[in-house]
RODO-2510 file (C-alpha; in nm, 4 decimals, decimal comma):
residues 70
     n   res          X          Y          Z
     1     x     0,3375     8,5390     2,2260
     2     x     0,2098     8,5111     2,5859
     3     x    -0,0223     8,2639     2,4806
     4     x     0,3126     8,0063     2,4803
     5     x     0,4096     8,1140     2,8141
     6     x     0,0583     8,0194     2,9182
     7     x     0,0479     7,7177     2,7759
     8     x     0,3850     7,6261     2,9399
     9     x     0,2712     7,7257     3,2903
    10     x    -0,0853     7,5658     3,2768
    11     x    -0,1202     7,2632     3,4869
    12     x    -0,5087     7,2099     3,4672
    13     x    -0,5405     6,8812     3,3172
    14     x    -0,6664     6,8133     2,9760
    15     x    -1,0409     6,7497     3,0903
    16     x    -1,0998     7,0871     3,2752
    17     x    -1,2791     7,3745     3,0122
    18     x    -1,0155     7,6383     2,9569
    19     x    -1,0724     8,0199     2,8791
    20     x    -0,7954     8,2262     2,7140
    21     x    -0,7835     8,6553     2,7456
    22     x    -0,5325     8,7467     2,5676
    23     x    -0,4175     9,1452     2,4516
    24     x    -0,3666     9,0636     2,0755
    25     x    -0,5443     8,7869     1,8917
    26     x    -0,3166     8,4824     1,8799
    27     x    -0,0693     8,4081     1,5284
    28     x    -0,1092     8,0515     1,4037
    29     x     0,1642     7,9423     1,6019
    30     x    -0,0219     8,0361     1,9258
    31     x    -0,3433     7,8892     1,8094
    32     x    -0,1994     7,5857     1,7714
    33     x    -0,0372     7,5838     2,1500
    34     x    -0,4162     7,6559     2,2163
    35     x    -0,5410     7,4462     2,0516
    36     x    -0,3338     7,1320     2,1925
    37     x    -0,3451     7,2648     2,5253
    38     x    -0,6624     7,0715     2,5053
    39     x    -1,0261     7,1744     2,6116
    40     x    -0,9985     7,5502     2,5266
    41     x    -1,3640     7,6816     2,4770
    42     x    -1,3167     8,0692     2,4210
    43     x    -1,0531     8,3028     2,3375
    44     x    -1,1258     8,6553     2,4158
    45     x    -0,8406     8,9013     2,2581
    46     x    -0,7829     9,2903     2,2756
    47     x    -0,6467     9,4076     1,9766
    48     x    -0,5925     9,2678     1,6112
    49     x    -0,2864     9,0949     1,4830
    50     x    -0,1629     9,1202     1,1524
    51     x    -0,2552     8,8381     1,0312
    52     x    -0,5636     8,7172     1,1196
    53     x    -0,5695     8,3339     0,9385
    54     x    -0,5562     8,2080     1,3621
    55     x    -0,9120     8,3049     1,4072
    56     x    -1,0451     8,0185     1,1224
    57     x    -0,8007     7,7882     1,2646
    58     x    -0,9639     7,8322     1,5881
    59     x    -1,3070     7,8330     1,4847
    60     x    -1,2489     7,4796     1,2562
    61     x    -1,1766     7,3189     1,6154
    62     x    -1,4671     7,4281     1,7600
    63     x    -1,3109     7,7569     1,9872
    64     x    -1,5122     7,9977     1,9731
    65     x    -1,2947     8,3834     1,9249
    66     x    -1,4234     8,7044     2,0505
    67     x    -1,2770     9,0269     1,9850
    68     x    -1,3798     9,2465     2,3722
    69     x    -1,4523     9,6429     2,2251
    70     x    -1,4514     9,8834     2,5041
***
């Protein structure tokens, strides 16, 4: 959950476009520390989680979610 940690440690405001690369494609829980971080456009993520009900979440707010391949 290094998306929380993140989150915590951010101190862009509210108003500047945010990015997120993360290794594993964020849990609900995460999503929603995204998602109130405020002005995230794009999460990029490694591998898949187990559950993958974040990525809707994600998408409903407008944040767009891209899996990177190698």
């Amino acid at each position: 959950h290094s998306e929380e940690n993140a989150v915590i440690n951010c101190d862009s405001p509210r108003s500047v476009e945010k990015v997120a690369f993360v290794t594993h494609l964020p849990c609900v829980g995460c999503a929603k520390r995204l998602i109130n971080l405020g002005n995230v456009k794009k999460v990029f993520y490694g591998e898949d989680y187990r559950v993958k009900d974040s990525i809707e979440l994600l998408r409903s707010v407008g944040i767009e979610v891209a899996q990177l391949k190698e």
